[in-house]
N, C-alpha and C positions, 0 to 999 in steps of 0.2 A: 581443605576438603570439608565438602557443608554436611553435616549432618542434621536427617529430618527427626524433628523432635516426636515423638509421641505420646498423647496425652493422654492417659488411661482415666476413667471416668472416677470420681472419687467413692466414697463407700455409701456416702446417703444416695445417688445415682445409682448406686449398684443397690441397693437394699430396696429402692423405689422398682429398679426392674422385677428382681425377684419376687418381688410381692403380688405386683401385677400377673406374674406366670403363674403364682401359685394361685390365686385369684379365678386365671383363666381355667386352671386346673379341675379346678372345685366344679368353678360351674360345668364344665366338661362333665367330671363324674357325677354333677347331681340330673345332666340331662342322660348321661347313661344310663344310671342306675333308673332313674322313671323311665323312660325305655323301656327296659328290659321287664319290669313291673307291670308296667301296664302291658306287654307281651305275656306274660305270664299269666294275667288273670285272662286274659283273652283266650289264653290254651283250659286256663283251670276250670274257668264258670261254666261250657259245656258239662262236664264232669260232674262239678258238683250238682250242674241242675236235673241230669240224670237222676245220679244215686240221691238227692233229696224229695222225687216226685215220685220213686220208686217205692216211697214210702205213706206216698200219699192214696187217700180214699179214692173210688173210681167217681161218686160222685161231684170230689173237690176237683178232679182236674179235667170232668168234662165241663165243670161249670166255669173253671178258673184259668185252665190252660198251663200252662209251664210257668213254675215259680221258682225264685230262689229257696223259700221255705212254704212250705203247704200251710193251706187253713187247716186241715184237717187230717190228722195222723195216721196211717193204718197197716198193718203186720197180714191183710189182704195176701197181696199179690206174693209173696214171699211162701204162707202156709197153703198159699192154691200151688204152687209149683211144686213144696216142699212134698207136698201129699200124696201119699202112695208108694212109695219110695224108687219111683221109675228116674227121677230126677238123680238122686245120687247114685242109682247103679250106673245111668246114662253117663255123670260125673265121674268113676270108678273108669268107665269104659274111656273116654277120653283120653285119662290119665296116662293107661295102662299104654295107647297105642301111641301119645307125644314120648314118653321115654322110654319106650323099646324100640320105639321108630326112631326116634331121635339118635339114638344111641349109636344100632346096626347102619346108618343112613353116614352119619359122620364117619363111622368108622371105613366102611367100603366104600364111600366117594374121597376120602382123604386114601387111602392105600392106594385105588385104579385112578386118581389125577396122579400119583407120585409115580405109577408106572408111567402114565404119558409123557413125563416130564420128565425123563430117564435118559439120558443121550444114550446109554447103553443100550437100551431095549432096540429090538431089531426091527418091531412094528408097530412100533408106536404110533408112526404117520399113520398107519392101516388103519391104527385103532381110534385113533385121534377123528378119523373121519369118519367112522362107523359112527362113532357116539356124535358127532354132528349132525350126521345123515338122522339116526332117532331123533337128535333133537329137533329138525326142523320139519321133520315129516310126518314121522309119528305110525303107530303101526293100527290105527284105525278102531274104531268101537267096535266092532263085530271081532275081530279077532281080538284083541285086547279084553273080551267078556269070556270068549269061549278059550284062551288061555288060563285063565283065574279060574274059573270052572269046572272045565275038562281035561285041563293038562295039571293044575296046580292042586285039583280039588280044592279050593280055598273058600268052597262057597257056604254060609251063615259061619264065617269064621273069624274074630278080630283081626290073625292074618291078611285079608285079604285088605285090608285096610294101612296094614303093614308094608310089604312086599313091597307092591305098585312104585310108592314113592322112597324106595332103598335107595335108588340111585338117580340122581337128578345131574342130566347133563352140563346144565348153563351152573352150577354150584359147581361140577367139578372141573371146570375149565377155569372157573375162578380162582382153583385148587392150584391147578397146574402154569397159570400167569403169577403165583407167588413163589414157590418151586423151581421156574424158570428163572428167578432174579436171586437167588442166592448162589452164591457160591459152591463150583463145582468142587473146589478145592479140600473145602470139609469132606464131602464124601471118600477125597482120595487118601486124606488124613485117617478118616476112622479105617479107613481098608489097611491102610498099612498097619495099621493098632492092631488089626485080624478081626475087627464087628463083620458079623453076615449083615446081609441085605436085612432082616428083620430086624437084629439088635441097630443098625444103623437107623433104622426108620425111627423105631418105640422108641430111644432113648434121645436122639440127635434132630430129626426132623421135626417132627411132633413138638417138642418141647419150644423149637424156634418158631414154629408155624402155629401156634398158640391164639394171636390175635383173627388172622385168618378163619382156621378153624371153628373158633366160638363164634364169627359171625354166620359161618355156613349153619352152625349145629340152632344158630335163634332163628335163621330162614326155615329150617328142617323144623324146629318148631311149630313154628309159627301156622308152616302149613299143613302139617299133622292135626295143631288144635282143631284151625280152621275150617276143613274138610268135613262135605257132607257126601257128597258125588258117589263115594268108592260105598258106602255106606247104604244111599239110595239103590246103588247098583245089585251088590253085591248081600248083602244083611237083611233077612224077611222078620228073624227072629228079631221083636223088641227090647228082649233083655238085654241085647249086645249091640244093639244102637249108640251110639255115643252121640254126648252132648248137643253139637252141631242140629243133627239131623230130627234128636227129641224137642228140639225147636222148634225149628223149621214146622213138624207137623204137628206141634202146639198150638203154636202160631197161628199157623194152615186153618183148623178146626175153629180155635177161637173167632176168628174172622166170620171163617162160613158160618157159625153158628148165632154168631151175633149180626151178619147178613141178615140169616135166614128170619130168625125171629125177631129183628129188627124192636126188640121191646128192650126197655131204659131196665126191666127187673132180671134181664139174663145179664145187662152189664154191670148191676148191683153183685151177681151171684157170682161172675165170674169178670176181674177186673181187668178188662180187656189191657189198656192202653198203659195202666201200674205195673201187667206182667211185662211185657216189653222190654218196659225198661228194668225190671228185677232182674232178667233175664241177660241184659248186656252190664247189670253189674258184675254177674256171678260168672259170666263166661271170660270176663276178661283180667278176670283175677290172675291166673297163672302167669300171664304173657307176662303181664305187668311187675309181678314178682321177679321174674326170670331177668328181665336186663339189669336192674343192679349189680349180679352176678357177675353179667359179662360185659357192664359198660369197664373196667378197666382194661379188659382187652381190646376195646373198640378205642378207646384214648393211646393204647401203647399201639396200635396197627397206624393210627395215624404220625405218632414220632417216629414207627421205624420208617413213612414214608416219608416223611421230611428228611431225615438224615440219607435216603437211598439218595430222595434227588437232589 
């Protein structure tokens, strides 16, 4: 009986392999990592060339244009916003309506997607469709003004800036596609424990639907901050303008005003093209704080969908 011999490569053959992978390795991660670096300045230099030009004189950067670092330094555009203190009440205003909106908005589109997503509910199809029908139709600007106004009385109210976006259709269907993939079993576990429908939600759902959630509550953010619309609508009184909208007719003004007199000594006095951009650093401060927050939830929403499929 012939037996085939086999000849395994000795150890300098094997140490010559290894070396070469380890070799190939290197190079791999040293094209990764520049990659990824040079991705990153690519995301970053925008930014910084912002917040660096933000700082600069109005006559350094109609002379000079967009820089990494300015000829010429200036606290300008920052004490023309700062001044009067419409800026930080408009700031206050902001605030007050991304975290109470944010808050009320999570809470009642995460409670009404759990009723849709309820085998037990009797009309949920019913309801399921209503809130389709809103979202893709919409109940029009004339009645959507004269609701807020005359049904809600909500009008020069930070409320009305509230209310509107409580409940966002296309967020809580996103609700109820998370809802529908868990397990019905839990719910029939805690029933036998004796949890009601509220203690099973606040204690059981909620806590599982975590990563979900925090992404609805950064969208609900995001367009709380964002939001000038309800504001222009609804808000006559300036006090209670928020952020957005004391923009916008900053802005507005600066433009027509530097149109209008068209002289290089109103864009000395008042730094048209420095506020701009002082204005997009200070407005995007909160967002930007905000996801650190909830990127762990947005990395654990993505393991628990690797593990569902």
């Amino acid at each position: 009986m012939n037996h085939t011999a086999v000849t395994l490569p000795n150890k300098s053959v094997r140490a010559r392999i290894k070396q070469d992978q380890s070799w190939s390795e290197k190079v791999f991660l040293i094209l990764m990592y520049a990659f990824i670096l040079l991705f990153s300045l690519v995301c970053v230099i925008p930014f910084w060339i912002i917040l660096a030009d933000s700082f600069a004189s109005e006559a350094s950067f109609l002379r000079h244009g967009y820089q990494l670092l300015p000829n010429e330094w200036s606290l300008a555009a920052y004490k023309y916003l700062l001044h009067g203190g419409q800026f930080l009440t408009s700031y206050r205003n902001s605030l007050f309506v991304t975290f109470v909106g944010t808050v009320l908005a999570v809470v009642m589109t995460s409670m009404f997607a759990y009723v849709l997503a309820h085998p037990k509910v009797k009309y949920r199809h019913v309801l399921s469709f209503l809130t389709y029908l809103a979202m893709v139709l919409g109940g029009g600007l004339v009645g959507f003004y004269i609701m807020v106004t005359n049904w809600l009385h909500l009008k020069d109210s930070l409320w009305a800036l509230i209310v509107p976006y409580v409940l966002n259709p296309f967020y809580a269907f996103i609700l109820v596609a998370f809802y529908k993939s868990l397990p019905y079993e839990i719910n029939e576990a805690a029933t036998i424990d004796g949890a009601g429908d509220i203690r099973l939600f606040s204690t059981i759902i909620v806590p599982i639907s975590k990563p979900v959630i925090a992404t609805v509550a950064l969208f609900y953010a995001i367009q709380y901050w964002n939001d000038w619309y309800l504001s222009l609508l609804f808000i006559d009184n300036y006090k209670l303008h928020p952020l957005q909208l004391m923009i916008r007719q900053l802005i507005s003004n600066l433009n027509v005003s530097s149109y209008v007199g068209g002289g290089a000594a109103y864009q000395v006095a008042a730094p048209t093209s420095a506020i701009q951009l002082a204005t997009v650093c200070l407005t995007i401060g909160p967002i930007v704080l905000l996801y650190p927050f909830l990127q762990k939830y947005f990395v654990k929403g993505i393991t628990i969908g690797a593990v569902k499929g």
